[in-house]
C-alpha positions as CSV (number, residue, x, y, z in Angstrom):
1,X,-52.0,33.8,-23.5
2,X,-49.1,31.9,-22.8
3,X,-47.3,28.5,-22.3
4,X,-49.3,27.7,-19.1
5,X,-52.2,28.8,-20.5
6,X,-52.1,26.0,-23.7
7,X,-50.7,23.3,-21.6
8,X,-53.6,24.0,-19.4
9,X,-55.9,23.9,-22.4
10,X,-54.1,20.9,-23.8
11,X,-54.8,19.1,-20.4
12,X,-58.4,19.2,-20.6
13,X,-58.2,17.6,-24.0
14,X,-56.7,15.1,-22.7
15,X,-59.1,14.5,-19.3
16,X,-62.3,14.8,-22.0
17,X,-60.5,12.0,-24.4
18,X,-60.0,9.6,-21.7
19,X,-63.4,9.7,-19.9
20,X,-64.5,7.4,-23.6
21,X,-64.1,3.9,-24.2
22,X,-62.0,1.9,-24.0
23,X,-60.1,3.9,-20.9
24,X,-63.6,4.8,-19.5
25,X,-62.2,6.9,-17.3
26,X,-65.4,8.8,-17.2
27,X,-65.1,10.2,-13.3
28,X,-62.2,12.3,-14.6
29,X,-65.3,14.1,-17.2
30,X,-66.3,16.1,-14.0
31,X,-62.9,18.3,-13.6
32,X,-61.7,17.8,-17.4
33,X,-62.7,21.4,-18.1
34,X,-61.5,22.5,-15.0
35,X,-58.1,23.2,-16.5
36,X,-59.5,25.0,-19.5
37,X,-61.8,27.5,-17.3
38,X,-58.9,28.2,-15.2
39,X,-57.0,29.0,-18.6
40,X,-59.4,31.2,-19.5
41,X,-59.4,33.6,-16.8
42,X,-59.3,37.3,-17.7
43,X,-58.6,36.3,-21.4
44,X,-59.7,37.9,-24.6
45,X,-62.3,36.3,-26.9
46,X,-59.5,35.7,-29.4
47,X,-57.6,33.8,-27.1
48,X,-60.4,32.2,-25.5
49,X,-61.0,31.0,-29.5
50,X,-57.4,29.4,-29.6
51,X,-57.6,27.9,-26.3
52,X,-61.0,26.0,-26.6
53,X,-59.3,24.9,-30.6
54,X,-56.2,23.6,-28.6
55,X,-58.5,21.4,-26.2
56,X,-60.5,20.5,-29.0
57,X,-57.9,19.0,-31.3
58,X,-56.5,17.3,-28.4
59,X,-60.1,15.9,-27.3
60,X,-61.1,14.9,-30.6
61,X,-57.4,13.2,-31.8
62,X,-58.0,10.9,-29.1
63,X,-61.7,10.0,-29.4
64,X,-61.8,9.9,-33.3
65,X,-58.0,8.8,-34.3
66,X,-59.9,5.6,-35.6
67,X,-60.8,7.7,-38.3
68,X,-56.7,7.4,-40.0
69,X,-57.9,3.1,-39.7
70,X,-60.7,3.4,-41.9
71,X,-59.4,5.4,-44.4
72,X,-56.0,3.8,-45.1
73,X,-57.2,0.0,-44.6
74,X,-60.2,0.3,-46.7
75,X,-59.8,3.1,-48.3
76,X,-56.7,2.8,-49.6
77,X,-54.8,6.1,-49.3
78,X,-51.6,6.1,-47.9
79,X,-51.1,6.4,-44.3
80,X,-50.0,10.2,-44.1
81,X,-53.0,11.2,-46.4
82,X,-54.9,8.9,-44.3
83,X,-53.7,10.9,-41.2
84,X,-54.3,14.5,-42.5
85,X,-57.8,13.7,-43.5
86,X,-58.0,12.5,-39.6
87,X,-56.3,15.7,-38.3
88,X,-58.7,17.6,-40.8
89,X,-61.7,16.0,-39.0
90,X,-60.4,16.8,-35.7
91,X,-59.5,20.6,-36.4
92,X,-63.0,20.6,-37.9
93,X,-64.4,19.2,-34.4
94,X,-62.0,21.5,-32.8
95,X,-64.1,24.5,-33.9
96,X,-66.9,24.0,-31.8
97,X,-64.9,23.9,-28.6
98,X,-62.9,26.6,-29.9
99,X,-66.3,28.6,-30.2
100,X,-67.0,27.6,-27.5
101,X,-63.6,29.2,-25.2
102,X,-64.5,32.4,-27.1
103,X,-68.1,32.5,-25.9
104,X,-67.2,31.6,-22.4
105,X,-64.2,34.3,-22.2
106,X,-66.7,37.1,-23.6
107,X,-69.5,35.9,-21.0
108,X,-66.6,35.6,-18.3
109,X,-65.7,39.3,-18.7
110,X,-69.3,40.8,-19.4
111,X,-71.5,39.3,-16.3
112,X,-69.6,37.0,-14.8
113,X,-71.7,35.6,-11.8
114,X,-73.2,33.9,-15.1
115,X,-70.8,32.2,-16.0
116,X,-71.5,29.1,-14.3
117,X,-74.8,28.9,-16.0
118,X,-73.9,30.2,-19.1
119,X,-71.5,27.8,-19.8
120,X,-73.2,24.6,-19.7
121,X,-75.7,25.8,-21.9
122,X,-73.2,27.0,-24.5
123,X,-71.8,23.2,-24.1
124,X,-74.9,22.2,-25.2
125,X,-76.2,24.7,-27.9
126,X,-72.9,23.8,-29.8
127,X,-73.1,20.1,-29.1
128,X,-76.8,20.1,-30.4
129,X,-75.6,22.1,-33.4
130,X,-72.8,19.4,-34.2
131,X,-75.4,17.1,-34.7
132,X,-76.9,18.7,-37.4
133,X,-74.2,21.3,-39.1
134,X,-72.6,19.2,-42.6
135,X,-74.8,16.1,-42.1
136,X,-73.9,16.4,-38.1
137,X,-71.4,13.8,-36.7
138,X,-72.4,13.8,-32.9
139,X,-69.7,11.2,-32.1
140,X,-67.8,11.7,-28.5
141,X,-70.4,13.9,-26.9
142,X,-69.6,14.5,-23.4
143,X,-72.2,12.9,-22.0
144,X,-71.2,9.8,-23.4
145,X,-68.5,9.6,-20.8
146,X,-71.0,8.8,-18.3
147,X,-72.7,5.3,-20.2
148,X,-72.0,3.2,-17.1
149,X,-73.2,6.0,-14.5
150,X,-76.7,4.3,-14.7
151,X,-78.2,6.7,-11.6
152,X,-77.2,9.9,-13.7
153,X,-78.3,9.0,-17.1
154,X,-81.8,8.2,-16.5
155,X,-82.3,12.1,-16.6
156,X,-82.1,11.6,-20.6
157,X,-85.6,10.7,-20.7
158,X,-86.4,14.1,-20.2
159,X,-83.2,16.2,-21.7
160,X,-81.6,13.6,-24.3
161,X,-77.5,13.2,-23.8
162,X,-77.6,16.4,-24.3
163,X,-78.7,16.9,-20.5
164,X,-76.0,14.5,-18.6
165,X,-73.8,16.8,-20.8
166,X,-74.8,20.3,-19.6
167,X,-74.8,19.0,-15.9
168,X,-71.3,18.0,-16.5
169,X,-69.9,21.8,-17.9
170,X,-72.3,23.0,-14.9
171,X,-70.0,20.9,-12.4
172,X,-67.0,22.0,-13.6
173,X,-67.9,25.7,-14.1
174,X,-69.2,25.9,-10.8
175,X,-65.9,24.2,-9.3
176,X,-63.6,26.5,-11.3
177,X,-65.6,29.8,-10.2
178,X,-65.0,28.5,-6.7
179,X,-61.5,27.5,-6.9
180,X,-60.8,30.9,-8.4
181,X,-62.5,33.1,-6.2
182,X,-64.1,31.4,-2.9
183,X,-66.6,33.7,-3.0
184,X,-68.4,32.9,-5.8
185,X,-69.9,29.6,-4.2
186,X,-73.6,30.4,-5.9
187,X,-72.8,28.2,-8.4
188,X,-71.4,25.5,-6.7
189,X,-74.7,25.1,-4.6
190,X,-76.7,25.0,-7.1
191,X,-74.0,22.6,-9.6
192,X,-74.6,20.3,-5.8
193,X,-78.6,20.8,-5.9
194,X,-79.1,19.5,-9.4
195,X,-76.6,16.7,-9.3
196,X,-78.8,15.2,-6.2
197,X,-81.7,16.1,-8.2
198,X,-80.6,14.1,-10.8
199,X,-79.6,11.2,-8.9
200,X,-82.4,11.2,-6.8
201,X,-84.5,11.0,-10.3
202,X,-82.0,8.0,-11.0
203,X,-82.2,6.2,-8.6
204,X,-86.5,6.3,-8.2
205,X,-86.1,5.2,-12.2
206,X,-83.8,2.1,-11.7
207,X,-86.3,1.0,-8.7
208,X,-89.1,0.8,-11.2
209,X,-89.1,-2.5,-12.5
210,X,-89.9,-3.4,-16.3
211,X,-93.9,-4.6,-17.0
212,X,-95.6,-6.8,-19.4
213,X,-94.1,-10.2,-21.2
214,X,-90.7,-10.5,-22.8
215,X,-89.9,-11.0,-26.4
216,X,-87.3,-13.4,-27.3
217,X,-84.4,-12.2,-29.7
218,X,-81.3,-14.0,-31.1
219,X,-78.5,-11.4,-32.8
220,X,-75.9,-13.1,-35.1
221,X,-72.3,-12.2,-35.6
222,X,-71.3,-13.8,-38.7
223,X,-67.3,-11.9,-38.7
224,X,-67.3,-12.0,-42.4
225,X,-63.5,-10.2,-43.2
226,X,-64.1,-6.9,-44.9
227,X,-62.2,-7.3,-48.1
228,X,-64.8,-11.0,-48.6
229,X,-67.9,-9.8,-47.8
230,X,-68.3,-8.7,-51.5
231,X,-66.4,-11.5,-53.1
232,X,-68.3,-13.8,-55.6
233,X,-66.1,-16.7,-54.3
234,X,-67.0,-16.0,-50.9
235,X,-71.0,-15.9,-51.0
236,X,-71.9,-19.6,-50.4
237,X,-69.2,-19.7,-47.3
238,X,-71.1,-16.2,-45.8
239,X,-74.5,-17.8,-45.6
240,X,-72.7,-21.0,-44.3
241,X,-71.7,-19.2,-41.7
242,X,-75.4,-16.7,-40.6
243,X,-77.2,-20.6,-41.5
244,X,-74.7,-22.3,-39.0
245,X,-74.7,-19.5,-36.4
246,X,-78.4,-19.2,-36.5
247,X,-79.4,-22.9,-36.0
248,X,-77.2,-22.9,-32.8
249,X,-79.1,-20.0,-31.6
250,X,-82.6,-21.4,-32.5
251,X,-81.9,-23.8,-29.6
252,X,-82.9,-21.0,-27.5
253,X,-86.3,-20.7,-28.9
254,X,-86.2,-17.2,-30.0
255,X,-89.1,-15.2,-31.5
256,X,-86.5,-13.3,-33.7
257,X,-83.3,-13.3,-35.3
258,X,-81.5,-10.3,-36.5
259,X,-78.6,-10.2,-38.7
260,X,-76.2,-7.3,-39.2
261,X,-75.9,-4.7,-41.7
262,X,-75.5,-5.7,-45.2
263,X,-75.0,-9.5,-43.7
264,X,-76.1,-10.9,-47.6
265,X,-73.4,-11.2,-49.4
266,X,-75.7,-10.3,-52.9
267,X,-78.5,-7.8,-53.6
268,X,-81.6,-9.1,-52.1
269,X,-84.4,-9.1,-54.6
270,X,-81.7,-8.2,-57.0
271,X,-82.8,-8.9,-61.1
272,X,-79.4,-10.6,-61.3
273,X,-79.5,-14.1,-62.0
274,X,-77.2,-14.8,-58.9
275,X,-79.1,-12.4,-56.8
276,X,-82.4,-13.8,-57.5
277,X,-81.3,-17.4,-56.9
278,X,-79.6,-16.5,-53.4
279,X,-82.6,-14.8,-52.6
280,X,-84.8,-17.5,-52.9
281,X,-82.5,-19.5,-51.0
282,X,-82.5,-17.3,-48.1
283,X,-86.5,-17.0,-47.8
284,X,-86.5,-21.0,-48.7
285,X,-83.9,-21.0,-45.3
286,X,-86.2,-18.7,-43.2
287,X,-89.6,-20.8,-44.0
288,X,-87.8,-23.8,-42.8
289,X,-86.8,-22.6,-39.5
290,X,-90.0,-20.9,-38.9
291,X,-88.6,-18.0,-37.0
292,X,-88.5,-14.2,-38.6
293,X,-85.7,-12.9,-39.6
294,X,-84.5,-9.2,-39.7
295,X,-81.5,-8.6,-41.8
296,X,-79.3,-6.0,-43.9
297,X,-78.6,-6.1,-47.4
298,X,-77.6,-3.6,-50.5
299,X,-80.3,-3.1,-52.9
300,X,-81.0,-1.1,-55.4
301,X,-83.7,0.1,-57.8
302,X,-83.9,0.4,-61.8
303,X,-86.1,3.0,-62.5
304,X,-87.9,4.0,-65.8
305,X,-85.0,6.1,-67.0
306,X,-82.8,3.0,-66.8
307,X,-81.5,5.1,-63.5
308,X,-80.4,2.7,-60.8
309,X,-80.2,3.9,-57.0
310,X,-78.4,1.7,-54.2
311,X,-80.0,1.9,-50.8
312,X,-78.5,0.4,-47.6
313,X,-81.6,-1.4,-46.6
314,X,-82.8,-3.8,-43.7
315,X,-85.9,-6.6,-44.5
316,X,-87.7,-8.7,-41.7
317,X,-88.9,-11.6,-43.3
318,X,-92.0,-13.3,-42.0
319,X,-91.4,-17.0,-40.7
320,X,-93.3,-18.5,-43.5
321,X,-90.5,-16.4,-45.8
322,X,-92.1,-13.3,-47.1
323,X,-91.0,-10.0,-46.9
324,X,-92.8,-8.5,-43.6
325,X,-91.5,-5.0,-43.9
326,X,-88.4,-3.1,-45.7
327,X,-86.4,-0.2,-44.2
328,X,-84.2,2.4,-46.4
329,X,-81.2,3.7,-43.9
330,X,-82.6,7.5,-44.1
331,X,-78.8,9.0,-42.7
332,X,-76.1,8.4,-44.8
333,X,-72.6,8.2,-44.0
334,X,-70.6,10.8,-46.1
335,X,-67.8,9.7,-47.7
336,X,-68.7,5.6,-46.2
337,X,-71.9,5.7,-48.4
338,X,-71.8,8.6,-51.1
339,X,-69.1,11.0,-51.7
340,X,-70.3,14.5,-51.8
341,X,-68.8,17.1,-53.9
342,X,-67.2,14.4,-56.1
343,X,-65.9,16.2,-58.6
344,X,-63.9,18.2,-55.9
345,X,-63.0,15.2,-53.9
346,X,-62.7,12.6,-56.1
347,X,-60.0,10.9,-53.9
348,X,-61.9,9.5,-51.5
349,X,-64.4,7.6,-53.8
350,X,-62.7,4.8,-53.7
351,X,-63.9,4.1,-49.6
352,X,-67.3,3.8,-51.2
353,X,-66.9,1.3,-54.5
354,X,-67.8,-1.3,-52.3
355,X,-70.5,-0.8,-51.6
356,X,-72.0,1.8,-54.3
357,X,-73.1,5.2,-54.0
358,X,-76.7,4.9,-51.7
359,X,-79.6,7.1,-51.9
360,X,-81.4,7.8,-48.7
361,X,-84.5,6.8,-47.7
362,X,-87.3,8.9,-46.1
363,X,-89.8,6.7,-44.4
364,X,-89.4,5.7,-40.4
365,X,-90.3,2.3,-40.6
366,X,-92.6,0.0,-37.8
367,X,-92.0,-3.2,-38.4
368,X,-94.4,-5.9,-36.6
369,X,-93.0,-9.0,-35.0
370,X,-95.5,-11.5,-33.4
371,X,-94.4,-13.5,-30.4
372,X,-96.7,-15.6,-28.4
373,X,-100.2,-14.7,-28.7
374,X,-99.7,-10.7,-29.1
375,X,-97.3,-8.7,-31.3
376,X,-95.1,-5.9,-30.5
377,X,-93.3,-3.1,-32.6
378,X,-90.0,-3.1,-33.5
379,X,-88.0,-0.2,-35.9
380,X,-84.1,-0.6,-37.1
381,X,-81.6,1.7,-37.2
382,X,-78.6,1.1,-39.9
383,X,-74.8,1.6,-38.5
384,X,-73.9,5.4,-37.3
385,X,-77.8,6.0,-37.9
386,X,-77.8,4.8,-33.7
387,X,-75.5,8.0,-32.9
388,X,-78.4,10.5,-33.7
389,X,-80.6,10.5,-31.0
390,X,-83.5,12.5,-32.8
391,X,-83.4,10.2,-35.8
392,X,-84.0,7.1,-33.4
393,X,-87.2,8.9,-31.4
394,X,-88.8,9.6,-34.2
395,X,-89.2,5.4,-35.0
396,X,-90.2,5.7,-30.9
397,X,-92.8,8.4,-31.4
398,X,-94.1,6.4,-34.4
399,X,-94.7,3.4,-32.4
400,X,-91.5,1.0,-32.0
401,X,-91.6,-0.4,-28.5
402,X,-88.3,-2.3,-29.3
403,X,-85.2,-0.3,-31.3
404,X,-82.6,-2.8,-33.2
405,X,-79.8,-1.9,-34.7
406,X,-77.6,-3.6,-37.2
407,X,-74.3,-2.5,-38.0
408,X,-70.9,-3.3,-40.1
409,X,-67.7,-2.1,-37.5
410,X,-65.4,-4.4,-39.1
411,X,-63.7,-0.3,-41.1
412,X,-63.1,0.6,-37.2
413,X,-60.7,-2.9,-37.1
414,X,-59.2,-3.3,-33.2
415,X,-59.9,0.7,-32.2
416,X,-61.9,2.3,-29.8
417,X,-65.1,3.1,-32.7
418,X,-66.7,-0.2,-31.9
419,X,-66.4,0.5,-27.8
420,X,-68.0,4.0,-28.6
421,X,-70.3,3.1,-31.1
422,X,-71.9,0.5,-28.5
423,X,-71.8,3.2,-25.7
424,X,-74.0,6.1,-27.4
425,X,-76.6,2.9,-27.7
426,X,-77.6,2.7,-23.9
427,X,-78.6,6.4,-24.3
428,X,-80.9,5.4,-27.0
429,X,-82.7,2.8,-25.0
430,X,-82.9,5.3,-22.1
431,X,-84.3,8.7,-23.6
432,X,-86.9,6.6,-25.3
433,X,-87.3,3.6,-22.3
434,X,-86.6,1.1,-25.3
435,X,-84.6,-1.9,-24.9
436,X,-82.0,-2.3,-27.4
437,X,-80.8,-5.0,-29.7
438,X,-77.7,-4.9,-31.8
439,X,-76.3,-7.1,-34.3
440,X,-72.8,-6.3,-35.6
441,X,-71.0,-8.5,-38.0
442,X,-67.6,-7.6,-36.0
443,X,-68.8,-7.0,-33.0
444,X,-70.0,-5.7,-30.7
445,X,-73.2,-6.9,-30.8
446,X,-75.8,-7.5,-27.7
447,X,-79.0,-6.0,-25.6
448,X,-79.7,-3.0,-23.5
449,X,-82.6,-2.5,-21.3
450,X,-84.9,0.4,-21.1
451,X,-82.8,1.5,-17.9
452,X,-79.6,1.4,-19.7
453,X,-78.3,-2.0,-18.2
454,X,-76.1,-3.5,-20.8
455,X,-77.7,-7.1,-20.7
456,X,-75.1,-8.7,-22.9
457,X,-72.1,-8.3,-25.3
458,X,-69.6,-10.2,-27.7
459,X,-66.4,-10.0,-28.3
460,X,-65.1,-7.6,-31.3
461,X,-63.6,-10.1,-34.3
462,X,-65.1,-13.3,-33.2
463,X,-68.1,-15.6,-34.7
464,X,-71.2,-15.2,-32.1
465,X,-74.9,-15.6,-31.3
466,X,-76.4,-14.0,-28.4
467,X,-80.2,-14.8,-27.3
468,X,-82.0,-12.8,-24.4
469,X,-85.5,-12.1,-23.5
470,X,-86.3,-8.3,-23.7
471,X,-89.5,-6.2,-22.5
472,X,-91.0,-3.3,-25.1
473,X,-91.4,0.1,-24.4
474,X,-94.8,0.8,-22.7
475,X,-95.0,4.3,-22.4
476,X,-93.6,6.9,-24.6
477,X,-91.5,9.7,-22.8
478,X,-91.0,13.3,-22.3
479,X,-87.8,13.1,-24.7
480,X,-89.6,10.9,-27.5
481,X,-92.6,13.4,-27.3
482,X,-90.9,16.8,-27.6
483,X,-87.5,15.9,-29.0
484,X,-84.7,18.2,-27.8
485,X,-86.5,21.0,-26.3
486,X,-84.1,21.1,-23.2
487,X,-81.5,21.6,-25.9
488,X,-83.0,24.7,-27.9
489,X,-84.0,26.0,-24.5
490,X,-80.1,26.2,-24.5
491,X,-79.6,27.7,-27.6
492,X,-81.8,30.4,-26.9
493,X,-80.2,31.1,-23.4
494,X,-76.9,31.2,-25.1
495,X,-77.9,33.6,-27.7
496,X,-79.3,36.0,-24.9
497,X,-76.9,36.2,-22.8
498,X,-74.6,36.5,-25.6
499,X,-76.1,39.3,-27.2
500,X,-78.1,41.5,-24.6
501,X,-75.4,40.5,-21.6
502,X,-74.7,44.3,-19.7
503,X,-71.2,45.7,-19.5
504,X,-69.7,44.5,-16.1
505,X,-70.0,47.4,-13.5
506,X,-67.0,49.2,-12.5
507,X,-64.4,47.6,-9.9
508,X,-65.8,44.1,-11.0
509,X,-63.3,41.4,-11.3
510,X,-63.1,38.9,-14.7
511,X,-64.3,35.4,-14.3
C-alpha cells in the first residue's frame, strides 16, 4: 500500500459523496469505485481493510457531516465534541466499506474472474446488514444516488434500493476488470446486459399509466423554530399558524390534511389541564372544517405503577373530530428519542429533554380515510422511520394503498439531511407502487407517485401548504410480498464465495 494507493481510495470517497443531494451528481456513482478497485489490485486483505476505511470516512464525512449541526445546535455540546461524535459516526460507517475492500481483495486474489460478481453482492450483503446492525442507520446507500434516474429505479419493485445499488458496484467492477486487463471483458457484457435489462423494465413501468380515482391531500408546513415548538408562551401562536395554513389550503377541497411530526405544541389527550383544554380545541377546530386530519404529537401513558412512557405518536382525526386511528412510531431514533446506555453516555441526554425519553410502539397501523363515495388505506411513517425500507412494506403488505410521512427536519437546519431525507422517499413509493405524501414542519414537504415522480415540493425554512390529487396503490408487489429476498440471496452468495472460493491455479494473475 502506498500514497497512490490512499489518494486513490480517498478519490472514490469523494465521487460516492457527491453523487447525494444537494450536488446530485449521481452519473459520477457509476465510476466512483473505479478508483478504489484499481487501488486494490494485488493487495492484501489487510490493506484492502484500510483502503475500503479510507473511502469510507471520506464517503460518509460528506454525506452525514450534518450530523456535527444537530448535535451542537440542539444538543448543546460544544462544536469540537460535536465534531468527534460526527467523525465517530463516520469511522463507524467506514467499517462496512472497510469490510468491504478486505472481502473484495481476498476474492480478487482467490478466483478472480469473480470478482465482478462478487463484488456487488458484497456491496449489498453489508449495505443490508447496515440497516439492521445497532438499530441500523441505512442513510446514504448508494443507490440513493440514482433518485432522479426514474428508468433505473423502477427495478426496486422487485430488489428494494438494495438492487439499483448492486447494479451500480456491478458497473464499476466490471469497468475496472476491463480497464486492468482487456481481457477480462465477461464482466463487462454482462454489467451492459443487465443495465439494458433494467432500463428496458424502466421504461415498460413508466409507460404504464396510474388506474382508479384520486384522493385529494393537503400537507402543512407550519416552520415552527426548534427552540419554540415546546415553549408554553408559544402554543396559541403554533396552532395560529397549522389553523391559518390549513384554511388556505382547504380552498383546494382536499379529502385530507396532514400535519408534521409532533406539529401540537402539548400532549394530545394529555391529563394536564392545558393539554386537555388544547385538545379539545383542536378536535372542536377539525369538526368545524369538516375535513380529517392526520397529525403528530408527543404523548404519553400513566400506567398502574404510576410509570409514565412517552411515545412519538401520529392521530387522524375523523372530520366530525374523533380520533379515527392512533400510530406509535415503532423505530426510534437513538440518541434523538432515547439515549441508550445512559449511565455510560450520559452526555448526550440532553439532545432528548425536549422531547422525553419515547418508548416504541409495535403495531403497523392502517388507517382509513374516506373520500368521495369509497375509502382507501393510508399508514404513516414518523421522521427517519421513511429511511428503512422494510419497516415501510410491512404497513404496504398490511394494506396501506397510500404511505405518508410526517417528519421534524428543522435539527438538520440548512444541510444536505433534509435534501437526503426527501430522496430515500421516492424509493419508498416505488418498491411498494405507493404514492407518497410528506409533511415536514421545515421542509421539505410534498408528493411522490407510485413511479417515483416527485409531484411537488416546498422550500426548506418557509411557511407552506401543498395540495395534489394522488392515486393508491392497486396491486401489491414482488418487494412488499417477499421483502428483501434479492438482498439475502446476496448475503448467501457472499458468504460462499467467501468461504468455499478455491485457491487460484498456478500462473494466474491477481484481480
Amino acid at each position: 500500500m502506498n500514497l497512490r494507493s490512499l489518494l486513490l481510495a480517498a478519490f472514490s470517497g469523494i465521487l460516492l459523496a457527491v453523487g447525494f443531494p444537494v450536488l446530485d451528481l449521481h452519473l459520477l456513482a457509476w465510476i466512483a469505485l473505479l478508483p478504489l478497485f484499481i487501488s486494490l489490485r494485488g493487495q492484501s486483505v489487510r490493506n484492502g481493510f484500510w483502503l475500503g476505511g479510507i473511502a469510507g470516512i471520506v464517503y460518509f464525512a460528506g454525506t452525514v457531516y450534518w450530523v456535527t449541526n444537530s448535535v451542537y445546535f440542539y444538543g448543546g455540546i460544544p462544536i469540537v465534541p460535536a465534531s468527534l461524535i460526527t467523525l465517530l459516526l463516520c469511522a463507524y460507517l467506514a467499517l462496512y466499506p472497510a469490510v468491504f475492500g478486505a472481502a473484495a481483495a481476498h476474492i480478487g486474489k482467490k478466483h478472480p474472474s469473480l470478482f465482478f460478481i462478487a463484488a456487488p453482492a458484497l456491496w449489498t450483503a453489508l449495505e443490508l446488514a447496515r440497516t439492521y446492525v445497532f438499530s441500523g442507520f441505512p442513510w446514504s446507500l448508494l443507490g440513493y444516488t440514482q433518485y432522479r434516474a426514474l428508468p433505473v429505479v423502477q427495478i426496486a419493485d422487485i430488489t428494494g434500493v438494495y438492487g439499483v445499488s448492486f447494479l451500480i458496484v456491478l458497473v464499476n467492477a466490471a469497468l475496472a476488470e476491463f480497464i486492468m486487463d482487456k481481457k477480462r471483458y465477461p464482466g463487462l457484457i454482462i454489467a451492459l446486459a443487465g443495465m439494458l435489462f433494467v432500463l428496458g423494465y424502466g421504461s415498460m413501468k413508466l409507460r404504464l399509466p396510474e388506474q382508479g380515482a384520486g384522493i385529494t391531500i393537503s400537507v402543512v408546513q407550519g416552520n415552527i423554530e426548534q427552540d419554540k415548538k415546546w415553549a408554553p408562551a408559544f402554543q396559541g401562536e403554533t396552532m395560529a399558524v397549522y389553523k391559518k395554513l390549513t384554511r388556505e389550503a382547504l380552498k383546494e377541497r382536499p379529502d385530507l390534511v396532514i400535519w408534521p411530526e409532533t406539529a401540537t405544541p402539548f400532549y394530545f389527550s394529555g391529563v394536564a389541564p392545558t393539554d386537555q383544554a388544547l385538545t379539545t380545541d383542536l378536535e372542536a377546530f377539525v369538526k368545524q372544517i369538516r375535513v380529517p386530519l392526520l397529525f403528530g404529537s408527543a404523548t404519553y401513558e400513566v400506567k398502574p405503577n404510576r410509570r409514565i412512557i412517552g411515545r412519538n405518536s401520529a392521530f387522524l382525526l375523523s372530520a366530525d373530530g374523533q380520533v379515527e386511528a392512533t400510530y406509535h412510531k415503532i423505530h426510534l431514533v437513538p440518541f434523538g428519542e432515547y439515549v441508550p446506555l445512559k449511565g455510560i453516555l450520559f452526555f448526550v441526554e440532553k439532545m432528548v429533554q425536549a422531547i422525553g425519553d419515547f418508548q416504541a410502539g409495535d403495531d403497523y397501523t392502517v388507517m382509513g380515510v374516506p373520500y368521495g363515495h369509497t375509502e382507501t388505506k393510508l399508514s404513516t411513517v414518523i421522521c427517519y422511520e421513511i429511511i428503512f425500507p422494510d419497516l415501510v412494506r410491512r404497513f404496504v403488505d398490511k394494506g396501506a394503498e397510500i404511505i405518508t410521512t410526517v417528519t421534524n427536519d428543522a435539527w438538520f437546519g440548512r444541510t444536505a439531511a433534509p435534501y437526503q431525507h426527501f430522496s430515500m422517499a421516492v424509493f419508498r413509493a416505488v418498491e411498494n407502487r405507493v404514492p407518497v405524501a410528506r409533511a415536514a414542519n421545515t421542509g421539505i414537504s410534498g408528493f411522490i407517485d407510485t413511479q417515483g415522480h416527485i409531484l411537488a415540493t416546498s422550500g426548506i425554512f418557509t411557511q407552506a401548504h401543498l395540495t395534489r390529487t394522488i392515486v393508491p396503490r392497486t396491486e401489491k408487489t414482488f418487494y412488499t410480498r417477499f421483502g428483501d429476498l434479492f438482498s439475502y440471496a446476496c448475503v448467501l452468495a457472499s458468504l460462499i464465495m467467501l468461504a468455499w472460493i478455491p485457491k487460484k491455479k498456478s500462473g494466474s494473475k491477481p484481480a
